[in-house]
C-alpha positions as CSV (number, residue, x, y, z in Angstrom):
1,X,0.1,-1.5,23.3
2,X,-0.1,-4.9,22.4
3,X,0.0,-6.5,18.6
4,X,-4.1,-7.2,18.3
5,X,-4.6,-4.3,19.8
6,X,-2.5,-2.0,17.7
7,X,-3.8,-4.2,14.4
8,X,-7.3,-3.6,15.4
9,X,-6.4,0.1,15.7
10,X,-5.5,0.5,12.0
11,X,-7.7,-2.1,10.6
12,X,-10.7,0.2,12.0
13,X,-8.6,3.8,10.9
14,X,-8.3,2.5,7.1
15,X,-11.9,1.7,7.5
16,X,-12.6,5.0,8.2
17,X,-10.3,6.3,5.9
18,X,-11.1,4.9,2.7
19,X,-14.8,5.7,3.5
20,X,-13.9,9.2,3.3
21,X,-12.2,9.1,0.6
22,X,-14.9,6.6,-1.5
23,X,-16.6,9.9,-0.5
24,X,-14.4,12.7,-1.6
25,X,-13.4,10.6,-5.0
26,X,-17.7,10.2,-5.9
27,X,-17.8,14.3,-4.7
28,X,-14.8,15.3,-6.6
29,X,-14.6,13.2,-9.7
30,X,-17.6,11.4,-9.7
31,X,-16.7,7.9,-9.3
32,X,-19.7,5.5,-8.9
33,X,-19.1,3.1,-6.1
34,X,-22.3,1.0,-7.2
35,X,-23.2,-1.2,-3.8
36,X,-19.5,-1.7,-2.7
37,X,-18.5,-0.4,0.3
38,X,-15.4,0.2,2.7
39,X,-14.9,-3.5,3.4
40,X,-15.3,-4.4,-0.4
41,X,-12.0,-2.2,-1.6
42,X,-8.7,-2.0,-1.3
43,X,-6.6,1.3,-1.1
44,X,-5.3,0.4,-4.7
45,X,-8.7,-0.3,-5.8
46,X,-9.7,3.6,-4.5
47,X,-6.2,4.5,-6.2
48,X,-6.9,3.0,-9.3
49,X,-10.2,4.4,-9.5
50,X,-8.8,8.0,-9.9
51,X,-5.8,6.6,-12.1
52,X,-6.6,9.2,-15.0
53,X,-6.8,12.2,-12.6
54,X,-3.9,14.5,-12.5
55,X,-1.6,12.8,-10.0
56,X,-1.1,15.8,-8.2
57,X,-4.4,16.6,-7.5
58,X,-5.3,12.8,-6.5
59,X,-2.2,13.4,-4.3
60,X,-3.2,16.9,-2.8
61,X,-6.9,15.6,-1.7
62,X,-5.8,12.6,-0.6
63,X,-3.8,14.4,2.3
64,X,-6.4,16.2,3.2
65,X,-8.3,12.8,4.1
66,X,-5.5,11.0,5.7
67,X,-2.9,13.3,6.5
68,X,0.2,11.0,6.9
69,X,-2.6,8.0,6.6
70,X,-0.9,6.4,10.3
71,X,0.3,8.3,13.7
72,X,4.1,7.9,14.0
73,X,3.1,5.4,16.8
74,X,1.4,3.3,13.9
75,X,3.9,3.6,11.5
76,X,7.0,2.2,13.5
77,X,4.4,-0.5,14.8
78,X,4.0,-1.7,11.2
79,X,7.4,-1.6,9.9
80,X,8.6,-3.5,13.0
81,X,5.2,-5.7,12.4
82,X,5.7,-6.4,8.7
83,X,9.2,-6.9,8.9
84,X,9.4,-4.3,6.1
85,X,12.7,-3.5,4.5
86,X,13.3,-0.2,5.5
87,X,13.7,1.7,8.4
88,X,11.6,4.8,9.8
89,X,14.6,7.1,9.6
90,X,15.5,10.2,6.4
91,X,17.7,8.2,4.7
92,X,16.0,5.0,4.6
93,X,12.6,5.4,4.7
94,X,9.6,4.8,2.3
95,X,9.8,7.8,0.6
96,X,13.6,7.6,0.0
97,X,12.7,3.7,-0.9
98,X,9.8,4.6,-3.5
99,X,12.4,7.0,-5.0
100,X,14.8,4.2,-5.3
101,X,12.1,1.9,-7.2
102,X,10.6,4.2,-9.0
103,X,13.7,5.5,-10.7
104,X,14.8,2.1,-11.1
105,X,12.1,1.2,-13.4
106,X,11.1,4.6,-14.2
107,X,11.8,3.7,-18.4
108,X,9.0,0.8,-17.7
109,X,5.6,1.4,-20.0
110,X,3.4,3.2,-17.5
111,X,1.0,0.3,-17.5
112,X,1.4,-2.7,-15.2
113,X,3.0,-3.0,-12.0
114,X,6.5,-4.5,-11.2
115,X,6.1,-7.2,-8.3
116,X,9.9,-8.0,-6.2
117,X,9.8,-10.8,-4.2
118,X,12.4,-9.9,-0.8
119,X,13.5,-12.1,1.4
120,X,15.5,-15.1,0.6
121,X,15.8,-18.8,2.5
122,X,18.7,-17.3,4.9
123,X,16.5,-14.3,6.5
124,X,12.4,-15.8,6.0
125,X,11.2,-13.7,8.2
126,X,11.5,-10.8,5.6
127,X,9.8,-12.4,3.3
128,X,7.1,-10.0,1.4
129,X,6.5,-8.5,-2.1
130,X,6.5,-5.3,-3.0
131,X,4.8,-4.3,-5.9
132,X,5.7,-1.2,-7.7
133,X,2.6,0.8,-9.2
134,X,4.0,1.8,-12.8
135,X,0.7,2.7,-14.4
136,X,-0.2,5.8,-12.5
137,X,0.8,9.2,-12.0
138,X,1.3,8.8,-8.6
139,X,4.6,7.1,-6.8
140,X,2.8,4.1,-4.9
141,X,4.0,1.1,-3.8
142,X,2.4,-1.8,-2.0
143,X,4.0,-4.2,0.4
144,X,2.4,-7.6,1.4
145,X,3.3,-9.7,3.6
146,X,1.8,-13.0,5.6
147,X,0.4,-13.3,9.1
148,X,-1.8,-15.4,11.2
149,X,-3.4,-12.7,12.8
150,X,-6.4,-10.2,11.1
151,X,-5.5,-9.6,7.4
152,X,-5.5,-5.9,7.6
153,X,-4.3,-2.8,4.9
154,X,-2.5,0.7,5.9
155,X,-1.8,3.5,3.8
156,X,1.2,5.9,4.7
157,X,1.3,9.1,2.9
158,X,4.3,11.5,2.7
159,X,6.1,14.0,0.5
160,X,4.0,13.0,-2.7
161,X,4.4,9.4,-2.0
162,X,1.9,6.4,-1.1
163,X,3.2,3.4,0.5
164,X,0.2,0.6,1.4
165,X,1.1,-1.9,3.9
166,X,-1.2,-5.4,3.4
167,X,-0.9,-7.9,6.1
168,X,-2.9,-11.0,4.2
169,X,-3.5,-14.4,5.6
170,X,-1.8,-16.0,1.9
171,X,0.3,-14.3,-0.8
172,X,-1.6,-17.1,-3.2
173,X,-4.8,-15.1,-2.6
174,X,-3.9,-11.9,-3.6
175,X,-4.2,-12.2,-7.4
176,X,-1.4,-9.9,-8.5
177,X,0.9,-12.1,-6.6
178,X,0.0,-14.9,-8.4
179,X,1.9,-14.7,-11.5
180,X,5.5,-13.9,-10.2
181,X,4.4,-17.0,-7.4
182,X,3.4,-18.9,-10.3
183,X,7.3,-18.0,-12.0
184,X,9.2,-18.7,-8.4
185,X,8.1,-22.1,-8.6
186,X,9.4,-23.0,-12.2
């Protein structure tokens, strides 16, 4: 399948799924969406909406919407597509990843997120942010990284873990980026 194929294909499944879940989060803990819709949010903006649910729960429903959030298809297209440092394989997976960073700042003050720049001048084409959720009760991280094609969002969900994939047309417009930019270039 080609690139803008495959991009359209999980731009227009995260559509779908985060209208489900704006859904199930309004049913189930009766968040008020207001006018915004689908287009308007951000998988972190549905996480963070149900940030002082019991993790578990927010974790256990939001399976049931997405399942694995991407086909296995999906999921090797975007970590070949986002250059993502990992590989689809037990040992060095997301999951096993999330574990590493979590516990690694796991004595952090649960509010805030931790952003790490990757990459570096000898391999560019790596270059992304992570940025490490440390305010909620669920292990989520989000990975962002440039291209010229559609700016598009993924969520991959497996073994209690969240990992969202944002393809963006600039880190500077992503405000949560901004700061740590803001730091790289002192």
């Amino acid at each position: 399948m080609k690139t803008n194929d495959m991009v359209y294909e999980v731009d227009r499944q995260s559509y779908i799924q985060k209208n489900r879940i704006m859904v199930r989060w309004s049913e189930l803990f009766g968040v008020d969406w207001g006018d915004k819709t689908a287009d308007d949010l951000t998988f972190e903006d549905l996480l963070d909406a149900v940030n002082k649910q019991d993790g578990e729960q927010v974790y256990q429903e939001l399976y049931k919407i997405v399942k694995h959030g991407v086909s296995a298809e999906q999921k090797t297209f975007l970590y070949q597509y986002s250059n993502i440092m990992f590989e689809d394989d037990a040992e060095y997976d997301f999951g096993s990843f999330i574990d590493r960073m979590c516990h690694q700042y796991e004595h952090q003050p649960r509010r805030g997120s931790i952003i790490v720049r990757t990459g570096n001048e000898e391999n560019p084409e790596y270059d992304g942010y992570y940025v490490i959720d440390v305010k909620s009760t669920l292990d989520v991280v989000e990975y962002y990284f440039e291209t010229k094609d559609l700016p598009f969002e993924a969520m991959l969900v497996q073994n209690g873990q969240i990992l969202i994939i944002s393809a963006v047309s600039a880190f500077e417009k992503i405000p949560e980026l901004q700061k740590a930019i803001a730091q790289e270039e002192r």
